[in-house]
Backbone as a chain_set.jsonl record, in Angstrom:
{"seq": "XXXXXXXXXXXXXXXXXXXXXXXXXXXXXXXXXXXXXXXXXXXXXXXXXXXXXXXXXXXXXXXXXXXXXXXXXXXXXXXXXXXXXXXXXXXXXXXXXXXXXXXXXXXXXXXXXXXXXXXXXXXXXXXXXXXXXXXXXXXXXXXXXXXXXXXXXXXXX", "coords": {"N": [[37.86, 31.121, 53.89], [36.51, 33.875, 53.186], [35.516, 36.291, 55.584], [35.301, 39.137, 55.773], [33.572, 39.96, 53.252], [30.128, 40.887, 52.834], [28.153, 40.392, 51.119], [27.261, 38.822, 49.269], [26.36, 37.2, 51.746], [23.437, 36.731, 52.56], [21.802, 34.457, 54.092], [19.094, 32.255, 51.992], [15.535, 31.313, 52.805], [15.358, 28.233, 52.082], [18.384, 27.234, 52.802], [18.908, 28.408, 55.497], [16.69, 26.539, 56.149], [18.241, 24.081, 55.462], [20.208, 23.86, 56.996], [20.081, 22.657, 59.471], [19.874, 19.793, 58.459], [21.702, 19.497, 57.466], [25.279, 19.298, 58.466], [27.447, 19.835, 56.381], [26.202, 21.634, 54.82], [25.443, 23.686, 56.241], [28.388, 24.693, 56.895], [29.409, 25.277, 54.934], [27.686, 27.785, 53.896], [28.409, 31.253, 54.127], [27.076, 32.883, 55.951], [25.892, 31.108, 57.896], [28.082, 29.693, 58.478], [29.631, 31.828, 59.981], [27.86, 31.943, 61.85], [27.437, 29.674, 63.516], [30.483, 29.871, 64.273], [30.47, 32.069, 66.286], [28.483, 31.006, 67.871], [30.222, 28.963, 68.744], [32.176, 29.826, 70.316], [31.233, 30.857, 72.385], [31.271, 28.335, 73.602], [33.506, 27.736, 74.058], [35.163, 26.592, 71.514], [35.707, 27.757, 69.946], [38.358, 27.567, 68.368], [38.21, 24.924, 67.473], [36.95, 24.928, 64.788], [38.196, 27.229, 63.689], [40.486, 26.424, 62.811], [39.731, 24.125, 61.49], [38.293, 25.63, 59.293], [41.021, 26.603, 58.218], [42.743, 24.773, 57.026], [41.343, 23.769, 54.929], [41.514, 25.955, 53.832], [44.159, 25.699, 53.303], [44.608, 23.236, 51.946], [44.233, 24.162, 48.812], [46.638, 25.377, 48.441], [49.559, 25.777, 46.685], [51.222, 22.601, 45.816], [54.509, 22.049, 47.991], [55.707, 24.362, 47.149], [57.349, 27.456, 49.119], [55.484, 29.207, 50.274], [53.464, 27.38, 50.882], [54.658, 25.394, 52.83], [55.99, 27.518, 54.916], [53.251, 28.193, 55.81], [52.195, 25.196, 56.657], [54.001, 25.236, 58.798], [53.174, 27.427, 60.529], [50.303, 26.815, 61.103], [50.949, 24.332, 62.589], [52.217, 24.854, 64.481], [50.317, 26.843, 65.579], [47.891, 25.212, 65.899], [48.663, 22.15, 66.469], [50.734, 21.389, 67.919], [52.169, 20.617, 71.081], [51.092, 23.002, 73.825], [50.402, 23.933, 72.176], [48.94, 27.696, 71.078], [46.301, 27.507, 70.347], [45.276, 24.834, 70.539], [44.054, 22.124, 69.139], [44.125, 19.349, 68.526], [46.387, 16.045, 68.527], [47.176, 14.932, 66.464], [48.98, 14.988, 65.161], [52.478, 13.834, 64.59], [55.266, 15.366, 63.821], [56.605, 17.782, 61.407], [58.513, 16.378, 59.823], [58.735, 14.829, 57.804], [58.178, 17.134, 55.595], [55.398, 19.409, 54.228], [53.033, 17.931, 53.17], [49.923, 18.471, 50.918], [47.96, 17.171, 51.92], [48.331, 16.676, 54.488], [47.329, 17.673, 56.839], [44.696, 15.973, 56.88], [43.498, 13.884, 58.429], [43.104, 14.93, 60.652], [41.274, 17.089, 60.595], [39.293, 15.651, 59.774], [38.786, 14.13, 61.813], [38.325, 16.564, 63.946], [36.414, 17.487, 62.157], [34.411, 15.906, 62.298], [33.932, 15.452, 65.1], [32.787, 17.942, 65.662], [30.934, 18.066, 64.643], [29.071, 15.873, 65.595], [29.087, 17.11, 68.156], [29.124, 19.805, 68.85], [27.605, 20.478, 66.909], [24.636, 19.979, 67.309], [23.963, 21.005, 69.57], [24.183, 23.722, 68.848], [21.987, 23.775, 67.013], [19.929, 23.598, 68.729], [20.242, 26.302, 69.761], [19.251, 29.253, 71.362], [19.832, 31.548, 69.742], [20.011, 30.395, 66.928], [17.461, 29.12, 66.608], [15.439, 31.236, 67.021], [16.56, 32.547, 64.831], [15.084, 30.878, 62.64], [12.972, 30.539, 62.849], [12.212, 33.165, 62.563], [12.681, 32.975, 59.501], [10.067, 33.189, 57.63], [10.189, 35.987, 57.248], [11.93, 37.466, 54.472], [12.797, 40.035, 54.663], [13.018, 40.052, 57.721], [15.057, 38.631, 57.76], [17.421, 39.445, 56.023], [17.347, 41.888, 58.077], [18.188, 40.459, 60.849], [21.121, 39.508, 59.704], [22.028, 41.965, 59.524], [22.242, 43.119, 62.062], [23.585, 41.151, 62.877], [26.404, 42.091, 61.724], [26.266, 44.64, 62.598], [27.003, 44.176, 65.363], [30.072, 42.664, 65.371], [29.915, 40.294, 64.708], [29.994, 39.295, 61.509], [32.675, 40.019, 61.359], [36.202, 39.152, 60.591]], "CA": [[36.551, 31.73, 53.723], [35.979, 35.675, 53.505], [34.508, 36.527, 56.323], [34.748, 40.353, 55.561], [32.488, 39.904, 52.139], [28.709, 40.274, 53.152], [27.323, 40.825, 49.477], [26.332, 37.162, 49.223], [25.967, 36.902, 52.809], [22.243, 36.912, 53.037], [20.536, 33.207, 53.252], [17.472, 32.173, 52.201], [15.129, 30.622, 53.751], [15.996, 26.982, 52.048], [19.51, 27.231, 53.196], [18.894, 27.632, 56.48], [16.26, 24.941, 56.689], [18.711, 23.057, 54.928], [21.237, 23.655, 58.076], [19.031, 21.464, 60.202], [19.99, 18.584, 58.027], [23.397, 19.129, 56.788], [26.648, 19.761, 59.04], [27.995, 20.454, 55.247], [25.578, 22.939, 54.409], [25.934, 24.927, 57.589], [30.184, 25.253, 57.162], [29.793, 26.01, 53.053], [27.452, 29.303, 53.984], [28.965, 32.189, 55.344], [26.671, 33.398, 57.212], [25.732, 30.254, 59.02], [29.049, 29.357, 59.225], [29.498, 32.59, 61.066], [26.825, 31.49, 63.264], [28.243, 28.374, 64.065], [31.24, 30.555, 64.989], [29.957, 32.679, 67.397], [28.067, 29.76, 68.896], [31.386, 27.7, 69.025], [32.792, 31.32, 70.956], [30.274, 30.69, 73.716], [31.341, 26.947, 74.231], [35.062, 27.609, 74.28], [35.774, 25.23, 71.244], [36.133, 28.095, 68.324], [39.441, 26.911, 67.747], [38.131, 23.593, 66.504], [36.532, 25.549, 63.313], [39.087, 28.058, 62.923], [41.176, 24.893, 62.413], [38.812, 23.192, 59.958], [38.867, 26.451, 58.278], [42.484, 26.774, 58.06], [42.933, 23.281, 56.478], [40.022, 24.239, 54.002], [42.388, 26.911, 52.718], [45.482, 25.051, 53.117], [44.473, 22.216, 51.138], [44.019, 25.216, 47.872], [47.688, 25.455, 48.461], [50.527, 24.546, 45.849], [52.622, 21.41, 46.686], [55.839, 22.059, 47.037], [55.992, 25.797, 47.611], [57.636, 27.907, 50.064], [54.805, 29.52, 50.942], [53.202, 25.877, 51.673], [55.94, 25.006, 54.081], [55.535, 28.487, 56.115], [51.974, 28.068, 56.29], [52.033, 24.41, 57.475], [54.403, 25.41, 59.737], [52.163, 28.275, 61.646], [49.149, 25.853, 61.208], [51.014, 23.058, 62.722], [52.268, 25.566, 65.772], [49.11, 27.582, 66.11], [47.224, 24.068, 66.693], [48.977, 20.822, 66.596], [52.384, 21.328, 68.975], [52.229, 20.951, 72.162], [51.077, 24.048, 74.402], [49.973, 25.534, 70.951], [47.566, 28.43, 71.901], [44.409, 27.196, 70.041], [45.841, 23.638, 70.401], [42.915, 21.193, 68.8], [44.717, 18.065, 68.351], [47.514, 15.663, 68.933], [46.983, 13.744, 65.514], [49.934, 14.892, 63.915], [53.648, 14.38, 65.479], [55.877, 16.355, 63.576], [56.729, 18.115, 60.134], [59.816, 15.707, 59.268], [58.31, 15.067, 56.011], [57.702, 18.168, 54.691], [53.847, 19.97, 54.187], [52.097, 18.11, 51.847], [48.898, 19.028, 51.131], [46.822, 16.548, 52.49], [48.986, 16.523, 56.1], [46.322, 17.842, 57.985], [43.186, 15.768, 56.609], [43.324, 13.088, 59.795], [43.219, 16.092, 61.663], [40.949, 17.875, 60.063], [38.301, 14.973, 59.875], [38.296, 14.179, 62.948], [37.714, 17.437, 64.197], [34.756, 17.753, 61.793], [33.165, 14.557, 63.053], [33.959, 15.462, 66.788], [31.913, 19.788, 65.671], [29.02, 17.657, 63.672], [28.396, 15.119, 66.835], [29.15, 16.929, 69.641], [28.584, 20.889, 68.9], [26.782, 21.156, 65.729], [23.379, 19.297, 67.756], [23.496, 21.89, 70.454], [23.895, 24.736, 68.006], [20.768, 23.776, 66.079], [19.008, 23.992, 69.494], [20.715, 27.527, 71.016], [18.198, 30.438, 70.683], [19.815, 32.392, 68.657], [19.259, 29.819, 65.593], [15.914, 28.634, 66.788], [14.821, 32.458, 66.521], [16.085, 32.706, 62.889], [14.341, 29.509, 62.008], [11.317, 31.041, 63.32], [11.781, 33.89, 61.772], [12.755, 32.814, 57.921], [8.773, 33.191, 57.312], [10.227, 37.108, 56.279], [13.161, 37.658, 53.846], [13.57, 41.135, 55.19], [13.662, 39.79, 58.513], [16.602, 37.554, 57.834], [18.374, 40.628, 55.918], [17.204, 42.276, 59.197], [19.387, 39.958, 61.782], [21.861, 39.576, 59.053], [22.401, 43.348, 59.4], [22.107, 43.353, 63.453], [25.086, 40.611, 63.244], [27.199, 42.841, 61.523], [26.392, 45.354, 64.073], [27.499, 43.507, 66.541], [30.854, 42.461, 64.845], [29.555, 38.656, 64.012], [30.576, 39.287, 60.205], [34.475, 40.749, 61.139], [36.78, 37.852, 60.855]], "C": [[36.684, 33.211, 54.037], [35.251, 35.979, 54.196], [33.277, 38.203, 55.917], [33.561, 40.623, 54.871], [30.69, 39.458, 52.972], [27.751, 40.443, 52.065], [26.792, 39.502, 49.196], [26.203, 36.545, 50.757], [24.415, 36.278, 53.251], [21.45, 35.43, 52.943], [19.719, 33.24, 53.086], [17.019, 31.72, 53.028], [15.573, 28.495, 53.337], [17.226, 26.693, 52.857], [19.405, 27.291, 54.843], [18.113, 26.979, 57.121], [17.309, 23.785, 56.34], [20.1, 22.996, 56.18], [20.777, 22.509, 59.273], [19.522, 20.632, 59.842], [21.168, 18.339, 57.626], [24.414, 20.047, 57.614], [27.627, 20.816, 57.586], [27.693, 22.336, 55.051], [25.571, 24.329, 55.418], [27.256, 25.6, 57.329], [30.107, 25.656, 55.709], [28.714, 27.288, 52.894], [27.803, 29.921, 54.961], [28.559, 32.599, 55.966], [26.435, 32.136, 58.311], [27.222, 29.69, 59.666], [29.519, 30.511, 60.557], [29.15, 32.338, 62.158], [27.412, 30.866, 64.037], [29.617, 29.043, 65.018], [31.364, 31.251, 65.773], [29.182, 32.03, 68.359], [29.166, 28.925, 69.597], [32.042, 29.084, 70.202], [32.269, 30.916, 72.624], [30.724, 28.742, 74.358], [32.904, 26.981, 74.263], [35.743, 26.437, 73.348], [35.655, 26.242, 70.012], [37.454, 27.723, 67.661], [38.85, 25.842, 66.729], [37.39, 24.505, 64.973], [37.13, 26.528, 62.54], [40.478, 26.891, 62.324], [40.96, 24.457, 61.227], [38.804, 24.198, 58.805], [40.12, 27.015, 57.428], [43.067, 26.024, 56.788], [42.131, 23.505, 55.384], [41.175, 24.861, 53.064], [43.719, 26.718, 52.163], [45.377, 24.148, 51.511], [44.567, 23.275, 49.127], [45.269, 25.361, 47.948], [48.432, 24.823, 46.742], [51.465, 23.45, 46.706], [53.578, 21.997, 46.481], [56.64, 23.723, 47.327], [56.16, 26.282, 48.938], [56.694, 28.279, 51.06], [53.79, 28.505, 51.778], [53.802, 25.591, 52.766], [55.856, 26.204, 55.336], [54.139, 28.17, 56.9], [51.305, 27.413, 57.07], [52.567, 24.584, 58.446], [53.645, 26.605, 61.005], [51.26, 27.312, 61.715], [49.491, 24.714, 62.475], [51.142, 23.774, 64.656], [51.276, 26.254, 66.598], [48.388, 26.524, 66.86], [47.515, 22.994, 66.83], [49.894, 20.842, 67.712], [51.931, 21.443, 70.214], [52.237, 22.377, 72.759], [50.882, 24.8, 72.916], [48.802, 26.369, 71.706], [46.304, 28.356, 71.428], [44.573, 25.69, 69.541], [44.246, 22.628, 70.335], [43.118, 19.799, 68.749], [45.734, 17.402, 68.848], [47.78, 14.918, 67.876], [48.585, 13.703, 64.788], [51.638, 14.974, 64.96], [54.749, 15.117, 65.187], [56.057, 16.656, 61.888], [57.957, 17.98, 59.792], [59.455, 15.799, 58.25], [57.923, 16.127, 55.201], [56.06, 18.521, 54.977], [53.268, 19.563, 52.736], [50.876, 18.498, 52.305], [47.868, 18.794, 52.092], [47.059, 16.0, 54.146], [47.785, 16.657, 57.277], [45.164, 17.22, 57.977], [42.795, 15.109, 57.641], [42.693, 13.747, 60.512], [41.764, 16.427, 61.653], [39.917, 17.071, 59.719], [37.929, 14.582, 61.301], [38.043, 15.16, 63.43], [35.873, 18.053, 63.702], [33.872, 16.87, 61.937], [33.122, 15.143, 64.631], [32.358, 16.969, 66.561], [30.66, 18.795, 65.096], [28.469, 16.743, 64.861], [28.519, 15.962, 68.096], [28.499, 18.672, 69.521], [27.511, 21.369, 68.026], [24.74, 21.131, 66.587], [23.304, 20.477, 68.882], [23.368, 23.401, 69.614], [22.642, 24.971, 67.32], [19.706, 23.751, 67.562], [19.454, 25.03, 70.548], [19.416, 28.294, 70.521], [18.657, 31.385, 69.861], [19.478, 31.498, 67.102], [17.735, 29.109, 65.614], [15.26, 30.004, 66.334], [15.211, 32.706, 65.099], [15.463, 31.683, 61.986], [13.352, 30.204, 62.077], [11.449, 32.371, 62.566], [12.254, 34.588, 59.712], [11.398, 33.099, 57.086], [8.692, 34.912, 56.722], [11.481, 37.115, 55.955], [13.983, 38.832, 54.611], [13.864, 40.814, 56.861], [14.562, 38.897, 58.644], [17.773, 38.732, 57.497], [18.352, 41.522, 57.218], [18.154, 41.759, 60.311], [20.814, 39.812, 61.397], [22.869, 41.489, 59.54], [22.83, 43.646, 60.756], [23.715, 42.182, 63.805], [26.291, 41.695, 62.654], [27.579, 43.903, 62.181], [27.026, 45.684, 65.205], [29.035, 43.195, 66.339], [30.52, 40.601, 64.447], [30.339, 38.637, 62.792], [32.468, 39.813, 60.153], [35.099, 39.465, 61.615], [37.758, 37.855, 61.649]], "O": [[36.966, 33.607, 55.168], [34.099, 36.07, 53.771], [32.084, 38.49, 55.818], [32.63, 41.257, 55.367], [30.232, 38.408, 53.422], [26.555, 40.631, 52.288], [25.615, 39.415, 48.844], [25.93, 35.349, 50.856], [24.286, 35.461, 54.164], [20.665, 35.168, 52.031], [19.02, 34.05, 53.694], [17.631, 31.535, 54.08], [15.965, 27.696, 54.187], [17.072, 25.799, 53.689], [19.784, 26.309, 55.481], [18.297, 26.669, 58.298], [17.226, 22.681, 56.879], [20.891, 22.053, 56.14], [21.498, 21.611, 59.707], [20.02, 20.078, 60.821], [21.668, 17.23, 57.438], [24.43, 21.273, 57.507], [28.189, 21.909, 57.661], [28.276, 23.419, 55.081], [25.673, 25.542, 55.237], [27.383, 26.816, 57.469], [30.928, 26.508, 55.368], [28.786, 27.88, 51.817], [27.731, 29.649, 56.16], [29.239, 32.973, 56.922], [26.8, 32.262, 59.48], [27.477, 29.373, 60.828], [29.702, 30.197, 61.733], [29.758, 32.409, 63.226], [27.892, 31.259, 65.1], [29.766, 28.787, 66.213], [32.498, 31.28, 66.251], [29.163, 32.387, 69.537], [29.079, 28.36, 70.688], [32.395, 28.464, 71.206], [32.904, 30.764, 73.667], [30.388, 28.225, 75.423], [33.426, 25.916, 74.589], [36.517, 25.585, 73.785], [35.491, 25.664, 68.938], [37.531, 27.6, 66.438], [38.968, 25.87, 65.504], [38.024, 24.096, 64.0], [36.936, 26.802, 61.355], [41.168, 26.986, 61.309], [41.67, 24.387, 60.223], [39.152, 23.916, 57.658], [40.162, 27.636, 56.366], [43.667, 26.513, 55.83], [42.914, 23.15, 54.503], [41.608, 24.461, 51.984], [44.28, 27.183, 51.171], [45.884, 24.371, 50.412], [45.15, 22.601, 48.278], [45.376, 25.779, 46.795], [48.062, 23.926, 45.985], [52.107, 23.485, 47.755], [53.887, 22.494, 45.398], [57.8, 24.015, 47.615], [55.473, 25.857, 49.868], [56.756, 27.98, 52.253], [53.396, 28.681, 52.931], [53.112, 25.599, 53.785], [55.689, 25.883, 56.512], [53.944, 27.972, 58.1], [50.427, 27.794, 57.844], [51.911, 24.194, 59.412], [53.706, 26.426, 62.221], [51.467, 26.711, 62.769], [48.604, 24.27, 63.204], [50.52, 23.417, 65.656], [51.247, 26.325, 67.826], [48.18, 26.611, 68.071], [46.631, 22.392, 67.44], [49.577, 20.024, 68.577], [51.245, 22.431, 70.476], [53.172, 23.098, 72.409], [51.163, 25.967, 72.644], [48.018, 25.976, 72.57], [45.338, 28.956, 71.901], [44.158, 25.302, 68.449], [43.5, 22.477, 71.302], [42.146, 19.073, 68.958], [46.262, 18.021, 69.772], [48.66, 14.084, 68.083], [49.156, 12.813, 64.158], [51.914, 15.852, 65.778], [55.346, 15.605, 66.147], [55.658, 15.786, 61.113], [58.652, 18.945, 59.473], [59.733, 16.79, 57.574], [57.342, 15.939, 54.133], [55.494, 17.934, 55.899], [53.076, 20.21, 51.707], [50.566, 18.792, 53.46], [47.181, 19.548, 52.781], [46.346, 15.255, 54.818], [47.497, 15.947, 58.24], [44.361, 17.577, 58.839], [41.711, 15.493, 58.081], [41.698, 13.3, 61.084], [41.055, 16.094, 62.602], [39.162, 17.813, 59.091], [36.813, 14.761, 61.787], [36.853, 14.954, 63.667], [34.888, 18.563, 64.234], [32.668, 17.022, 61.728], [32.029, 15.175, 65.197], [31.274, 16.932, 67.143], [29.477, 19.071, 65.297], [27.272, 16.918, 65.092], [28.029, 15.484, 69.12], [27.417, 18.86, 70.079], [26.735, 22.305, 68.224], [23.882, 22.0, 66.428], [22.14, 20.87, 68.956], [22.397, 24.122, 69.847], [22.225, 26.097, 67.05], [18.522, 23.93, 67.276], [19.256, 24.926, 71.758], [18.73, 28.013, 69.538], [17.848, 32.075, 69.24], [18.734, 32.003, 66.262], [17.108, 28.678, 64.646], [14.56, 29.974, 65.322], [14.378, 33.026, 64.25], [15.399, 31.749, 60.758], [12.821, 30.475, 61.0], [10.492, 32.566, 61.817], [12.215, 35.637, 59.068], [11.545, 33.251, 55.873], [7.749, 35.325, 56.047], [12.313, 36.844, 56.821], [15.142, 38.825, 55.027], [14.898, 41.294, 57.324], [14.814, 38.398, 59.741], [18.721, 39.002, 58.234], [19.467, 41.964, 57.492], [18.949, 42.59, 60.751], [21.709, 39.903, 62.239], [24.042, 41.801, 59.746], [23.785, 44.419, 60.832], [24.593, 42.359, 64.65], [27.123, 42.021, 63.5], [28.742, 44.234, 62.414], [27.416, 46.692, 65.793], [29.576, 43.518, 67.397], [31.329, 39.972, 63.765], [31.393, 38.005, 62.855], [33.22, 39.905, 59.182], [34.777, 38.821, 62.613], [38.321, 36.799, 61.939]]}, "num_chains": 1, "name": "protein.A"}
């Protein structure tokens, strides 16, 4: 996901009523996913979504290619290996078989069941997304906080 890009950044107001109801719909817009990411910051569990995002981009991979095989291999070190430093898992025990594509999906589901039951429900009641709920009732004040995250660095990946 592009974090940098904020030219389609801006939700509506559907979208994020529609975060309320869908774990999906939250992680497939960038700005809420943002959100979510700076919420997950404050609970000491952004790993688990820089993870899920990882795997996201992995999976877009070719089979088979070198650059596949590097990639799984940082992926697998960054968070699977023992004493990795944004270590999320233990699902996977080593990369004997090669990096196929779909290596990390175990992983990479469970993690997004653990963020949709355990963090996503406190996220939808922190104050910072209760206040943009409340205030979707103006467009320009959504482009308004939109603009104040960027500010802040929220939008720099």
């Amino acid at each position: 996901m592009d974090f940098a890009s904020t030219s389609t950044l801006y939700p509506t107001k559907e979208e994020i009523r529609n975060w309320e109801n869908s774990f999906e719909s939250l992680l497939s817009n960038k700005y809420g996913c943002l959100m979510f990411r700076e919420f997950l910051k404050t609970e000491y569990s952004v790993e688990n979504l820089d993870f899920w995002l990882e795997c996201e981009e992995f999976k877009k991979m070719k089979d088979g290619k070198k650059a596949t095989q590097q990639r799984a291999r940082t992926m697998y070190n960054q968070y699977i290996a023992a004493q990795a430093p944004k270590e999320v898992c233990y699902f996977l025990t080593s990369l004997e078989d090669g990096a196929k594509l779909n290596m990390f999906s175990l992983a990479q589901s469970r993690i997004e069941h653990l963020m949709e039951k355990d963090s996503y429900p406190r996220f939808l009641k922190s104050d910072k997304f209760l206040r943009l709920l409340a205030d979707v009732s103006s467009e320009a004040t959504v482009k308004e906080n939109v603009m104040n995250a960027e500010a802040v660095g929220l939008c720099s990946a």
